[in-house]
HTML snippet that shows the backbone in 3Dmol.js (N, CA, C, O; Angstrom):
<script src="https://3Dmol.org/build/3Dmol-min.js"></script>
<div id="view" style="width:600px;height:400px;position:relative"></div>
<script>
const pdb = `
ATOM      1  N   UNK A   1       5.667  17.246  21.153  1.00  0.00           N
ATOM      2  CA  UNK A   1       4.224  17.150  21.248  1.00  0.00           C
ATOM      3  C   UNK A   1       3.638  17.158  19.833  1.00  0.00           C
ATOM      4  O   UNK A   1       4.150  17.719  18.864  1.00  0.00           O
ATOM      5  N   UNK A   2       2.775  16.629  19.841  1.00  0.00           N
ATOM      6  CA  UNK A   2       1.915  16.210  18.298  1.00  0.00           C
ATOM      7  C   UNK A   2       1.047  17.339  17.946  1.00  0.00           C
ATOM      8  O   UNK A   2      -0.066  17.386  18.471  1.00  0.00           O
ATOM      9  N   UNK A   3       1.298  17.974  17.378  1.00  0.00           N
ATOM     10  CA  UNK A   3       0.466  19.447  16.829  1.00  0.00           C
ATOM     11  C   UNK A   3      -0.441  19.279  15.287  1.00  0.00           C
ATOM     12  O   UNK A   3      -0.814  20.142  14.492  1.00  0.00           O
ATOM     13  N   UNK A   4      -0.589  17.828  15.281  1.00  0.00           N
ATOM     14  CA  UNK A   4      -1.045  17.622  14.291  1.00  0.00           C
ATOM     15  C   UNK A   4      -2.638  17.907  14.284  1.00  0.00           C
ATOM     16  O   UNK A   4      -3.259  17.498  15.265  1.00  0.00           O
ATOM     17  N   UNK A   5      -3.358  18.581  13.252  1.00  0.00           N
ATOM     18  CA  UNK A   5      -4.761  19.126  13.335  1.00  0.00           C
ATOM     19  C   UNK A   5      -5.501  18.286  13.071  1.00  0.00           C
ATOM     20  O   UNK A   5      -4.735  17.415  12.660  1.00  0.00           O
ATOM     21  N   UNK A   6      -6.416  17.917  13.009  1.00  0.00           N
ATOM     22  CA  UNK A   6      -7.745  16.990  12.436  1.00  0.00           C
ATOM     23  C   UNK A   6      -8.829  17.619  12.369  1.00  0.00           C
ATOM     24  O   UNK A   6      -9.448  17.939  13.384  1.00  0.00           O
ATOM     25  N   UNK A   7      -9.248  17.907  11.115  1.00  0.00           N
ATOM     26  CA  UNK A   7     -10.667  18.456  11.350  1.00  0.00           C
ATOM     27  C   UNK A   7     -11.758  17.683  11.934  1.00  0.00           C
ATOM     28  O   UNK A   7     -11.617  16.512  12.286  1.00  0.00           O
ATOM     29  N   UNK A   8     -12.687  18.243  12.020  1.00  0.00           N
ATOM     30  CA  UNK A   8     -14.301  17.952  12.752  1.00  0.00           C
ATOM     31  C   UNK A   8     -15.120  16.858  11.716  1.00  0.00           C
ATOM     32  O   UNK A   8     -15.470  17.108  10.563  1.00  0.00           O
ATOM     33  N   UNK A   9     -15.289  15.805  12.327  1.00  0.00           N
ATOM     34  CA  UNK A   9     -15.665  14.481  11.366  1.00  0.00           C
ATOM     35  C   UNK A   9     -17.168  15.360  10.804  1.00  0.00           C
ATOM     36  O   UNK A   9     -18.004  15.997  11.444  1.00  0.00           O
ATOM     37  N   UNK A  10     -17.045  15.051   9.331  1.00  0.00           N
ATOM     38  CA  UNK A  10     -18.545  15.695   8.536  1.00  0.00           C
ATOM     39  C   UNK A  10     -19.617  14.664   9.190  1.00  0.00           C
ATOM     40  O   UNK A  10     -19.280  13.481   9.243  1.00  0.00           O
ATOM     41  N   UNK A  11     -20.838  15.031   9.671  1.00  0.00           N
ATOM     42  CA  UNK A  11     -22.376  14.539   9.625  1.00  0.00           C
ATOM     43  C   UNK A  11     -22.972  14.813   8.661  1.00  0.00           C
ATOM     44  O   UNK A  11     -22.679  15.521   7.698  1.00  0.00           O
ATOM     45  N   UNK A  12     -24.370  13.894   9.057  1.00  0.00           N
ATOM     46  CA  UNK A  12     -25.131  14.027   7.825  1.00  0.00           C
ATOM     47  C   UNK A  12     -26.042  15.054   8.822  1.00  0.00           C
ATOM     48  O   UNK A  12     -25.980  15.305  10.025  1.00  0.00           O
ATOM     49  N   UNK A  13     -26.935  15.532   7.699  1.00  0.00           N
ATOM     50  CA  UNK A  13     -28.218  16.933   8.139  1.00  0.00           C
ATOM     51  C   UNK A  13     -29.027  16.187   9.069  1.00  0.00           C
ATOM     52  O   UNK A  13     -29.134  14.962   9.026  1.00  0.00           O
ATOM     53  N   UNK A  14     -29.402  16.679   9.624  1.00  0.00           N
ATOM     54  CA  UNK A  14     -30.389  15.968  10.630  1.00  0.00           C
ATOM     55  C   UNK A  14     -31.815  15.032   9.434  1.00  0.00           C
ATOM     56  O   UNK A  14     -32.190  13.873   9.258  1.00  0.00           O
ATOM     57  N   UNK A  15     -32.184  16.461   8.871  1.00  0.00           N
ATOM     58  CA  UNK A  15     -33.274  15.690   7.656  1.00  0.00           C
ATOM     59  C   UNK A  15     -32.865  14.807   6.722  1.00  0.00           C
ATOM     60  O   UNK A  15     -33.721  14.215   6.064  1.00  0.00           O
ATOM     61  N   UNK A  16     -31.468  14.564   6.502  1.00  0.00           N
ATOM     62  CA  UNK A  16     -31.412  13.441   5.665  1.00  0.00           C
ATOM     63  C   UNK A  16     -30.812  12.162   6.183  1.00  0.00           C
ATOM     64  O   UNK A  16     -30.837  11.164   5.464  1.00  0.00           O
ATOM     65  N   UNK A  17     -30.114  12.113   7.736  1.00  0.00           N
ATOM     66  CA  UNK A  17     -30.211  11.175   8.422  1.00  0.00           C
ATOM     67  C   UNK A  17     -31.819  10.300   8.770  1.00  0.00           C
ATOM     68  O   UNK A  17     -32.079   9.098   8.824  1.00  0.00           O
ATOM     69  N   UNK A  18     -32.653  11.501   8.956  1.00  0.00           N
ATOM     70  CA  UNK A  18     -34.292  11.107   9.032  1.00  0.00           C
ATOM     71  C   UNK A  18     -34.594  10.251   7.908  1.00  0.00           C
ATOM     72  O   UNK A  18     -34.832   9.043   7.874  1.00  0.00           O
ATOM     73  N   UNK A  19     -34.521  11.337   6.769  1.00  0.00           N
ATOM     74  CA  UNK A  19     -34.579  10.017   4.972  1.00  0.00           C
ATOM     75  C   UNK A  19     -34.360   8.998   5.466  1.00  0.00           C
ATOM     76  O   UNK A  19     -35.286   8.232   5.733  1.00  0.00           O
ATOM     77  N   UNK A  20     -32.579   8.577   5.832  1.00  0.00           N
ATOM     78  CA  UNK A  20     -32.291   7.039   5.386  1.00  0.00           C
ATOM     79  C   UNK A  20     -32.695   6.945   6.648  1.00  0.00           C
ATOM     80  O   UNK A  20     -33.379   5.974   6.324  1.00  0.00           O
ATOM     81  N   UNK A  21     -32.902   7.043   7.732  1.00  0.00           N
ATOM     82  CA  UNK A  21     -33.395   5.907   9.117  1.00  0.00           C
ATOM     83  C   UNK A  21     -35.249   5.602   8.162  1.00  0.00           C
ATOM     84  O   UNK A  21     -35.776   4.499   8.018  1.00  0.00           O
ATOM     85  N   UNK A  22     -35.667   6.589   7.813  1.00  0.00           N
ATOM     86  CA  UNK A  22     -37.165   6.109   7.183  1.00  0.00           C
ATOM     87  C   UNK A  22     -36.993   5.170   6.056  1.00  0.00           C
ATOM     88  O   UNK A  22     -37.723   4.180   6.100  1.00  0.00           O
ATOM     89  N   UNK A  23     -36.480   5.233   5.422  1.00  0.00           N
ATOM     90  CA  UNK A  23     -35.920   4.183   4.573  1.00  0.00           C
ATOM     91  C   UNK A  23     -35.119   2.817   5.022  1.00  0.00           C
ATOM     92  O   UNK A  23     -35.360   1.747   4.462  1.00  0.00           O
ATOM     93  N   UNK A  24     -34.337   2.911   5.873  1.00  0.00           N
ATOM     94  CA  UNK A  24     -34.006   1.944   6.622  1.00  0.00           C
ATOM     95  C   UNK A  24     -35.416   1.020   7.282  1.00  0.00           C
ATOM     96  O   UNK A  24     -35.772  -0.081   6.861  1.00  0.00           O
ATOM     97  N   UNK A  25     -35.993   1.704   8.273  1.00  0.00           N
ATOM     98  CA  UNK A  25     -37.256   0.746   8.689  1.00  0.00           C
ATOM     99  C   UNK A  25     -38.527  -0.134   7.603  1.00  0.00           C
ATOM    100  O   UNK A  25     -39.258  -1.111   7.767  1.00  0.00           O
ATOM    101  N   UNK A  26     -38.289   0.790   6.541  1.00  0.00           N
ATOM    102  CA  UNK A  26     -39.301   0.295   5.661  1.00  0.00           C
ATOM    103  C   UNK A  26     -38.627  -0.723   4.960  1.00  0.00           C
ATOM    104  O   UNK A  26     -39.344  -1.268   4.121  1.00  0.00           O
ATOM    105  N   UNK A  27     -37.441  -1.166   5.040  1.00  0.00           N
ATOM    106  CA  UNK A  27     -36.725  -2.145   4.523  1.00  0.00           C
ATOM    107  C   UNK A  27     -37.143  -3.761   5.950  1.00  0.00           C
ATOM    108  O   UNK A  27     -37.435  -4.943   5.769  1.00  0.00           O
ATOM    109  N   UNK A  28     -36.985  -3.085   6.970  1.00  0.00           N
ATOM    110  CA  UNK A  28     -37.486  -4.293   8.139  1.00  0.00           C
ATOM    111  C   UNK A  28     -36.371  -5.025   8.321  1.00  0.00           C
ATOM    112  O   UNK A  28     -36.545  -6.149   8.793  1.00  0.00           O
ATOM    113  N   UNK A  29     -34.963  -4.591   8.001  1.00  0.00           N
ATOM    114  CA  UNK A  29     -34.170  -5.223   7.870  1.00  0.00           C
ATOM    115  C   UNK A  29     -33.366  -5.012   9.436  1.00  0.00           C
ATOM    116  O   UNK A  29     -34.283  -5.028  10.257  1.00  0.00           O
ATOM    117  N   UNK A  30     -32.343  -4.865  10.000  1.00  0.00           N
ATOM    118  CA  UNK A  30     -31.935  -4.964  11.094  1.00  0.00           C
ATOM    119  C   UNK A  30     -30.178  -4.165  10.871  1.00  0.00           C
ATOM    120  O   UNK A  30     -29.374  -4.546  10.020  1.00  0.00           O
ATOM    121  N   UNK A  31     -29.933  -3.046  11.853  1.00  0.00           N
ATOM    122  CA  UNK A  31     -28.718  -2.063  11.067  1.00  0.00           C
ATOM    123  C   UNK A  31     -27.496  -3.022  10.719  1.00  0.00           C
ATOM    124  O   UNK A  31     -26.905  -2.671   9.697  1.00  0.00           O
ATOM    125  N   UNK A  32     -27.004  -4.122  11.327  1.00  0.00           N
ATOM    126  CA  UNK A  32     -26.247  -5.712  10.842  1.00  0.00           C
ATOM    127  C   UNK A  32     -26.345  -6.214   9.086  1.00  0.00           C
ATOM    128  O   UNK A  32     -25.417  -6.426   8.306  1.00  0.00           O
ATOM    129  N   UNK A  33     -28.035  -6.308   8.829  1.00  0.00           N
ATOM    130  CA  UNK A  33     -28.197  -6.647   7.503  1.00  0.00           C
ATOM    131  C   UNK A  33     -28.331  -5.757   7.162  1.00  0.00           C
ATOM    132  O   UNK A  33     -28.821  -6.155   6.104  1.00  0.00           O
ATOM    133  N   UNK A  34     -28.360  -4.376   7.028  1.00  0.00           N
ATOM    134  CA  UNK A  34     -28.639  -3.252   6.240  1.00  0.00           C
ATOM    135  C   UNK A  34     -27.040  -3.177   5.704  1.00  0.00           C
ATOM    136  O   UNK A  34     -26.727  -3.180   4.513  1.00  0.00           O
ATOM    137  N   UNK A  35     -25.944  -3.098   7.012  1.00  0.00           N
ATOM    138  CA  UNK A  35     -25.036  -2.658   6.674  1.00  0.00           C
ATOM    139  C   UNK A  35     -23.834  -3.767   6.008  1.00  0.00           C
ATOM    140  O   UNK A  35     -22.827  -3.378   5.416  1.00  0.00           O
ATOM    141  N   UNK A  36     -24.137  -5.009   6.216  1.00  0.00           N
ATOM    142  CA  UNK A  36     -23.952  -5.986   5.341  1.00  0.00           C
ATOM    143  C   UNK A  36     -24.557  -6.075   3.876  1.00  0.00           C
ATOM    144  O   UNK A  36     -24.215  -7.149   3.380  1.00  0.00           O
ATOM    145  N   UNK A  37     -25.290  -5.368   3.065  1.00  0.00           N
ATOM    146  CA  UNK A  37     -26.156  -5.628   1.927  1.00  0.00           C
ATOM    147  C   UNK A  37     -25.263  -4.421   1.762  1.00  0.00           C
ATOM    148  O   UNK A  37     -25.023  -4.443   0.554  1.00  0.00           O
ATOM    149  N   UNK A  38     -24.702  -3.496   2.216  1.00  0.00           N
ATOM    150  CA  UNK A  38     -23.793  -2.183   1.915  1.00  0.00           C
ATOM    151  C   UNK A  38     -22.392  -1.906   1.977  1.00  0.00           C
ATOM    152  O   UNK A  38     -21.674  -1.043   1.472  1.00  0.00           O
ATOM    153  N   UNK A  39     -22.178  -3.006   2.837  1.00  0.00           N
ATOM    154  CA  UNK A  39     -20.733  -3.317   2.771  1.00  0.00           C
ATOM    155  C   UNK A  39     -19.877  -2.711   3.366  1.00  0.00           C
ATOM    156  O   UNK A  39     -18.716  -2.404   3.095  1.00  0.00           O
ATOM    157  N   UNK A  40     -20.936  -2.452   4.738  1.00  0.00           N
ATOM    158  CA  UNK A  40     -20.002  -1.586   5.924  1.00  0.00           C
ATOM    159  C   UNK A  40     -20.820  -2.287   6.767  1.00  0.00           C
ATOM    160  O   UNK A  40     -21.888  -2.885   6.634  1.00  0.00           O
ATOM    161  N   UNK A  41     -19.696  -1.967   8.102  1.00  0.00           N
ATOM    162  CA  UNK A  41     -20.501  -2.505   9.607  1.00  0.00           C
ATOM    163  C   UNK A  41     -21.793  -2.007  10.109  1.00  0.00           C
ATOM    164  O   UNK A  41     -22.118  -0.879   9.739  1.00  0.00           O
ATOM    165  N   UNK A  42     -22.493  -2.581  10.797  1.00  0.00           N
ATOM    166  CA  UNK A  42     -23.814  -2.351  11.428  1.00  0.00           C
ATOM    167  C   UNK A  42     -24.117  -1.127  12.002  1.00  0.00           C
ATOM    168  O   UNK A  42     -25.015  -0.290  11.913  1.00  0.00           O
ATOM    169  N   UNK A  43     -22.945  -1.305  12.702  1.00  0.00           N
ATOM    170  CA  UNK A  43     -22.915   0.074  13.872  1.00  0.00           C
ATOM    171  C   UNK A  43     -22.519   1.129  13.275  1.00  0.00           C
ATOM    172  O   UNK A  43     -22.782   2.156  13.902  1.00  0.00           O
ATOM    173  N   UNK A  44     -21.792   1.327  11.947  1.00  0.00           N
ATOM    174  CA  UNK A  44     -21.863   2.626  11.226  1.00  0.00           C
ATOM    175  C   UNK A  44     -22.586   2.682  10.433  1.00  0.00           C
ATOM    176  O   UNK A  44     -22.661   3.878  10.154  1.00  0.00           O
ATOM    177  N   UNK A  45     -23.270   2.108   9.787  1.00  0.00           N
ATOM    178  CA  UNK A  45     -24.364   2.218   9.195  1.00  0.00           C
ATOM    179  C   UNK A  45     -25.973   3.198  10.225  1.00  0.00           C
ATOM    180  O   UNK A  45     -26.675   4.086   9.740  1.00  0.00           O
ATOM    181  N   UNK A  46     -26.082   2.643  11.556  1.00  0.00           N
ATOM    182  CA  UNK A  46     -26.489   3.279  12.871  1.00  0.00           C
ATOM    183  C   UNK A  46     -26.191   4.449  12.727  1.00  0.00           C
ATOM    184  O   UNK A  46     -27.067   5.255  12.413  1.00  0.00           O
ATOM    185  N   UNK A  47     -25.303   4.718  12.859  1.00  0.00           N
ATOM    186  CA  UNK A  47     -24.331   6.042  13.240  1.00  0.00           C
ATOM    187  C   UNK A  47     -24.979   7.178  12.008  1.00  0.00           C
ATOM    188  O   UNK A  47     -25.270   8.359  12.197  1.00  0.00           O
ATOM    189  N   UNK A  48     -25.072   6.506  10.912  1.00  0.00           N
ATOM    190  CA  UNK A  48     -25.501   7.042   9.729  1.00  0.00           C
ATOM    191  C   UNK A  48     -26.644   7.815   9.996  1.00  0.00           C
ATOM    192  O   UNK A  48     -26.688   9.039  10.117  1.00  0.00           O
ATOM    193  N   UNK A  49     -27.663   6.919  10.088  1.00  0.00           N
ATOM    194  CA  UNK A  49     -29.458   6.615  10.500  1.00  0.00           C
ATOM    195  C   UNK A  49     -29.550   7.806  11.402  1.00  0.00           C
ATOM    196  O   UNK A  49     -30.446   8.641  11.278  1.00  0.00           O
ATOM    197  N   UNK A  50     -28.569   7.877  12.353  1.00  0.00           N
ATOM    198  CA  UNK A  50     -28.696   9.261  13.307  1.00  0.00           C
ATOM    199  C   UNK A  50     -27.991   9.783  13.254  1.00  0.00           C
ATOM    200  O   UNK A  50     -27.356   9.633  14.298  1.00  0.00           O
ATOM    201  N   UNK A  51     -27.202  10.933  12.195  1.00  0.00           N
ATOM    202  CA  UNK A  51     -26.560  11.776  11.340  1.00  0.00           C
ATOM    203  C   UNK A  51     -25.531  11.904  12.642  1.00  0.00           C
ATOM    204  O   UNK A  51     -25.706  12.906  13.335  1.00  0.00           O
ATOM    205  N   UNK A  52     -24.596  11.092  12.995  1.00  0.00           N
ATOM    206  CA  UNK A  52     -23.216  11.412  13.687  1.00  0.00           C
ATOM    207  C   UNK A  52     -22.249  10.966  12.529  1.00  0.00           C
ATOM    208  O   UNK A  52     -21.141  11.476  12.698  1.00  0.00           O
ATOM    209  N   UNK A  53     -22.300  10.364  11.672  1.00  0.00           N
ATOM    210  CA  UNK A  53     -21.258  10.265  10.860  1.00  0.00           C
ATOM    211  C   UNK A  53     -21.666  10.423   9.405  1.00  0.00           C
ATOM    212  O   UNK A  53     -22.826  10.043   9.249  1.00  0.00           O
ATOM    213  N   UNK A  54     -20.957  10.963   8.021  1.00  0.00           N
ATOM    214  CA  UNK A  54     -21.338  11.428   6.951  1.00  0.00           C
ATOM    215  C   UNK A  54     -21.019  10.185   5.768  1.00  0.00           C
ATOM    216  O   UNK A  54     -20.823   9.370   6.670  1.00  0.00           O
ATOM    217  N   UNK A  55     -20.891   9.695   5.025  1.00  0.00           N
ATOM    218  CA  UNK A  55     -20.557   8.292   4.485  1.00  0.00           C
ATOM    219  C   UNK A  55     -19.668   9.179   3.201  1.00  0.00           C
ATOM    220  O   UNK A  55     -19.957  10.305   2.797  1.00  0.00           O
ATOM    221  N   UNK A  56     -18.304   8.137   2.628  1.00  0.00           N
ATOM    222  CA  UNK A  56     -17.840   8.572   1.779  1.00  0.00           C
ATOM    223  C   UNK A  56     -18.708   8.442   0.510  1.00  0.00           C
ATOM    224  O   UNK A  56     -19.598   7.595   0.582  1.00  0.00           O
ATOM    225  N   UNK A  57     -18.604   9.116  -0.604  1.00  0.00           N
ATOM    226  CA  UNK A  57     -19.142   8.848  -2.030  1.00  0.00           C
ATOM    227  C   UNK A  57     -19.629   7.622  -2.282  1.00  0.00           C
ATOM    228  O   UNK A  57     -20.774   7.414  -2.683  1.00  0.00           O
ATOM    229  N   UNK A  58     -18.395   6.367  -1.954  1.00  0.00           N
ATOM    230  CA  UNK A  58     -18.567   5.173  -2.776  1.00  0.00           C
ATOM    231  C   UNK A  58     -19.538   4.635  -1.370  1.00  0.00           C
ATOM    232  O   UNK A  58     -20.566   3.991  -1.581  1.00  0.00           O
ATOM    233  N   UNK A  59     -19.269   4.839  -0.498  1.00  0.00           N
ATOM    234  CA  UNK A  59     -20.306   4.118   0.514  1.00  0.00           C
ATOM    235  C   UNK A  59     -21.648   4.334   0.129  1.00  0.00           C
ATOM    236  O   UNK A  59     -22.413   3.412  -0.154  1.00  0.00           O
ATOM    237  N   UNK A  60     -22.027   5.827   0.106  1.00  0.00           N
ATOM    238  CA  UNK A  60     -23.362   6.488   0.036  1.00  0.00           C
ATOM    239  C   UNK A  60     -23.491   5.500  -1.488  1.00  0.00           C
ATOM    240  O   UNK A  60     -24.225   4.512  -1.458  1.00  0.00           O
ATOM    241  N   UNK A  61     -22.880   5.783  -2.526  1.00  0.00           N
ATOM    242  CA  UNK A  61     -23.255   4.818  -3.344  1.00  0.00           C
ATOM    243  C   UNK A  61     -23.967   3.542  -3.298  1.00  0.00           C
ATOM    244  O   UNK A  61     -25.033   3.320  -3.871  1.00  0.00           O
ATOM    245  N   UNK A  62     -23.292   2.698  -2.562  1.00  0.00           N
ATOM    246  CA  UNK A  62     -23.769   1.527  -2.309  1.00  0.00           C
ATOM    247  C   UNK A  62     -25.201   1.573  -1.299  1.00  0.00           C
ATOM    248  O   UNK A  62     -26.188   0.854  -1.451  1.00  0.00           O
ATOM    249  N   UNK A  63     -25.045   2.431  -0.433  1.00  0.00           N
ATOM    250  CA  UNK A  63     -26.271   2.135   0.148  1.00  0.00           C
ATOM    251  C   UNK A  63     -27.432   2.727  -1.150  1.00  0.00           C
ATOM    252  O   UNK A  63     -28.158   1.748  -1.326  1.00  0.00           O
ATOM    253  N   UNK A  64     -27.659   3.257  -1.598  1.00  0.00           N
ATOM    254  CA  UNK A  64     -28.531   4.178  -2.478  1.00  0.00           C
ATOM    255  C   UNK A  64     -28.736   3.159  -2.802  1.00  0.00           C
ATOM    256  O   UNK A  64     -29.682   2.703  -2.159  1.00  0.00           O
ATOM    257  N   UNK A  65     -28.102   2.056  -3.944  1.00  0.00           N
ATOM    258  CA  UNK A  65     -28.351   0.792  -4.717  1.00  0.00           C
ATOM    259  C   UNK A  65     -28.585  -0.353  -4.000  1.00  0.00           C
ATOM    260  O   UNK A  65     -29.116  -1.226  -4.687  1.00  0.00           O
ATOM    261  N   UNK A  66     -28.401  -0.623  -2.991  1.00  0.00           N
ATOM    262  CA  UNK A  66     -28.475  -1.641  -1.784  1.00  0.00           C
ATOM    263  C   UNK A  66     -30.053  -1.493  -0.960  1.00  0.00           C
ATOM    264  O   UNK A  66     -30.789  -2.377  -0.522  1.00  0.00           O
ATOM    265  N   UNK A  67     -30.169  -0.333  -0.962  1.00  0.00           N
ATOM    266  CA  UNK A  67     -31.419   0.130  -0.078  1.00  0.00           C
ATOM    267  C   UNK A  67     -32.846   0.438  -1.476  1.00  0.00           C
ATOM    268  O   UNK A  67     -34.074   0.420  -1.564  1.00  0.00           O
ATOM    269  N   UNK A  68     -32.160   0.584  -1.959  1.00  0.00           N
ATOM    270  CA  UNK A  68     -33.209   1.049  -3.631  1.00  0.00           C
ATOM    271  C   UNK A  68     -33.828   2.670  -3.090  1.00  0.00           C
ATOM    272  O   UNK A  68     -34.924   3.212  -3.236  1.00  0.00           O
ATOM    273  N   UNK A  69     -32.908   2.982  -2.603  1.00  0.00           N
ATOM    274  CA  UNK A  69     -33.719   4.739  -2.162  1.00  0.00           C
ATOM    275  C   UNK A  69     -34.009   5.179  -2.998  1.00  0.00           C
ATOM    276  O   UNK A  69     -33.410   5.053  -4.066  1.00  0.00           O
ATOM    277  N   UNK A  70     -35.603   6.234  -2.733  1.00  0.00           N
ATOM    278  CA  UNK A  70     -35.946   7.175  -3.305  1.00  0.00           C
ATOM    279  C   UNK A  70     -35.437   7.961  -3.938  1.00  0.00           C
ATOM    280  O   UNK A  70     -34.273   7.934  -3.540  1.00  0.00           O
ATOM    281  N   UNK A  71     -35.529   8.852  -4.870  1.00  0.00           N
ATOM    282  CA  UNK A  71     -34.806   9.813  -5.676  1.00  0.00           C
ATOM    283  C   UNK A  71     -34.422  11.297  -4.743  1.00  0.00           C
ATOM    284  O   UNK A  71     -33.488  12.077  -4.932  1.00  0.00           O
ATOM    285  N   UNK A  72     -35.483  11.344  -3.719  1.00  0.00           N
ATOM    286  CA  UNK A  72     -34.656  12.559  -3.029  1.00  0.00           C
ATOM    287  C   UNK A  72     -33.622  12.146  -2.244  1.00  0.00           C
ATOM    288  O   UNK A  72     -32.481  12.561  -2.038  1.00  0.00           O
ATOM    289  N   UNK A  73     -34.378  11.095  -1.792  1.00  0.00           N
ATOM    290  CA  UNK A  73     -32.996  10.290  -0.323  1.00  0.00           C
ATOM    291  C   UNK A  73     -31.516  10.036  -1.342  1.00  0.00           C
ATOM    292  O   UNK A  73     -30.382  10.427  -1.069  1.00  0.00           O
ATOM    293  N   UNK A  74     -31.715   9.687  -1.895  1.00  0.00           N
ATOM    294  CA  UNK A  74     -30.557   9.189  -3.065  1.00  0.00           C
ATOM    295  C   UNK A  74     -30.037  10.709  -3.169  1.00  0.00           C
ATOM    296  O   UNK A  74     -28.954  10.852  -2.601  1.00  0.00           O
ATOM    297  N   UNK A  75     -30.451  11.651  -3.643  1.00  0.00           N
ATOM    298  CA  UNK A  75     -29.621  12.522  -4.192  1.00  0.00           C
ATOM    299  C   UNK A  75     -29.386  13.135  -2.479  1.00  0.00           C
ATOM    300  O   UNK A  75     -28.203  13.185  -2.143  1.00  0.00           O
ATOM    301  N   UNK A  76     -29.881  13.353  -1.969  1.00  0.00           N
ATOM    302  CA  UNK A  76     -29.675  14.164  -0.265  1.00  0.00           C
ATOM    303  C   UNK A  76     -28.326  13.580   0.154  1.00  0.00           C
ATOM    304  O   UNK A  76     -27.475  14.221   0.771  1.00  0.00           O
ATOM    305  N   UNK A  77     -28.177  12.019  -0.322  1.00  0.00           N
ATOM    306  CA  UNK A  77     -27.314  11.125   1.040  1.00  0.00           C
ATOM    307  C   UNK A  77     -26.132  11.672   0.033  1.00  0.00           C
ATOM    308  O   UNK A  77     -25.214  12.237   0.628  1.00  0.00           O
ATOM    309  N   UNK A  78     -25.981  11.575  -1.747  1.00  0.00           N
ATOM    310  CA  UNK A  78     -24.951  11.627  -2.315  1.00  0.00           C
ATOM    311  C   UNK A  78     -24.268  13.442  -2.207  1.00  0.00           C
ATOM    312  O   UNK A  78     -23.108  13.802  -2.406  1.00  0.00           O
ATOM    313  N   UNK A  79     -25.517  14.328  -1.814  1.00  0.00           N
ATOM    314  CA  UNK A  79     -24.566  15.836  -1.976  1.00  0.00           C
ATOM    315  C   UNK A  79     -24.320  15.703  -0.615  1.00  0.00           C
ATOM    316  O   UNK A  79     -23.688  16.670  -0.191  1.00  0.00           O
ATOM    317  N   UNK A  80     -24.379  15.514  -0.424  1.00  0.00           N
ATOM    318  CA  UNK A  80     -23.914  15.141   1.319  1.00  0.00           C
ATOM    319  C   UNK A  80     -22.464  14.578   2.133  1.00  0.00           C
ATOM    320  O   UNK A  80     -21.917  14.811   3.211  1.00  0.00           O
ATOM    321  N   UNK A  81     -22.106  13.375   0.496  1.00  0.00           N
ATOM    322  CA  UNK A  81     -20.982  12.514   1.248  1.00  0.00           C
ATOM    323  C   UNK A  81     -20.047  13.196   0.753  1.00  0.00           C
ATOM    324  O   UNK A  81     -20.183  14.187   0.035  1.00  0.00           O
ATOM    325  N   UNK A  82     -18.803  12.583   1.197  1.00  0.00           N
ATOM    326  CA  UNK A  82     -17.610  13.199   1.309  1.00  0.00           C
ATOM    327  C   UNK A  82     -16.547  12.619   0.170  1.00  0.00           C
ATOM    328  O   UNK A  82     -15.925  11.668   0.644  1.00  0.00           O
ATOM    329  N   UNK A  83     -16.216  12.880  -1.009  1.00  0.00           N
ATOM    330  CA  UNK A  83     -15.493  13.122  -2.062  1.00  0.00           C
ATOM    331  C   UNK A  83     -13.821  12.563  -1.438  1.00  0.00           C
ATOM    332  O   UNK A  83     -12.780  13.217  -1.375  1.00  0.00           O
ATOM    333  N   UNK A  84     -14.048  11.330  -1.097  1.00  0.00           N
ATOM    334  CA  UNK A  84     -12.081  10.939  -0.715  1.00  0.00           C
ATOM    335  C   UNK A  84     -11.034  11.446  -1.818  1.00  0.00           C
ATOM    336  O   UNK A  84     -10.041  12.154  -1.653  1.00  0.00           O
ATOM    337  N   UNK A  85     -11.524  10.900  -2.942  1.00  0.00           N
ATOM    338  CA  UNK A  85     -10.347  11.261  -3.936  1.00  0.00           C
ATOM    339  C   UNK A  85      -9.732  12.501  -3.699  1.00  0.00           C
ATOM    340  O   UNK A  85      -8.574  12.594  -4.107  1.00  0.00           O
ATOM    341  N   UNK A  86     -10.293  13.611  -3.059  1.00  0.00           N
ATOM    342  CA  UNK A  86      -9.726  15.039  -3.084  1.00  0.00           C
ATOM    343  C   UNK A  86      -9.617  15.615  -1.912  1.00  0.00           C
ATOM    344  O   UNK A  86      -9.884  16.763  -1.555  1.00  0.00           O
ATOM    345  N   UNK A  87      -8.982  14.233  -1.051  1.00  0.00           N
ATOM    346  CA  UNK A  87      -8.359  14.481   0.142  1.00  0.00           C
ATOM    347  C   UNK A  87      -6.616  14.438   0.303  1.00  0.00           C
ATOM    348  O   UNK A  87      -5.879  13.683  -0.331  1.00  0.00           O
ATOM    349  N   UNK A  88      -6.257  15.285   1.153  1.00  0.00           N
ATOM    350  CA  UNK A  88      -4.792  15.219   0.825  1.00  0.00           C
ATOM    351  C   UNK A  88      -4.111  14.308   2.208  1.00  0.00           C
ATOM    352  O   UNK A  88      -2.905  14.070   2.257  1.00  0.00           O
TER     353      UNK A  88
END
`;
const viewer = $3Dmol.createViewer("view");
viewer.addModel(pdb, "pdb");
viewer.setStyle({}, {cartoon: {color: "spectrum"}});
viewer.zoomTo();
viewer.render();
</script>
């Protein structure tokens, strides 16, 4: 039997999923082209917007520069994401 563990996938805060979905609409763009201009799929990009999933570093990166976010949304989405390099 597989006893292998997996932790609990990181989310984003409820308030900074709020940020980028408010930032998202004011773009008018559609979660397909949002998440194409970011360089991930639509539907996780979604997923984002309503804090079920947390974005790695380089993702959150790209959206920050892709979306032109605000300086709080920008820094909220980046202490937020998840640091791959210092995964084992």
């Amino acid at each position: 039997m597989d006893q292998t563990y997996y932790p609990p996938r990181r989310k984003l805060t409820r308030d900074t999923a709020a940020l980028l979905a408010r930032a998202h609409r004011q773009t008018g763009l559609t979660y397909e082209q949002a998440g194409e201009m970011c360089g991930i799929d639509g539907s996780y990009f979604r997923r984002l917007t309503i804090g079920e999933r947390c974005p790695s570093r380089s993702v959150a990166q790209r959206i920050v520069f892709a979306l032109d976010l605000d300086d709080e949304t920008a820094h909220r989405l980046m202490s937020e994401s998840v640091d791959k390099t210092n995964r084992r």
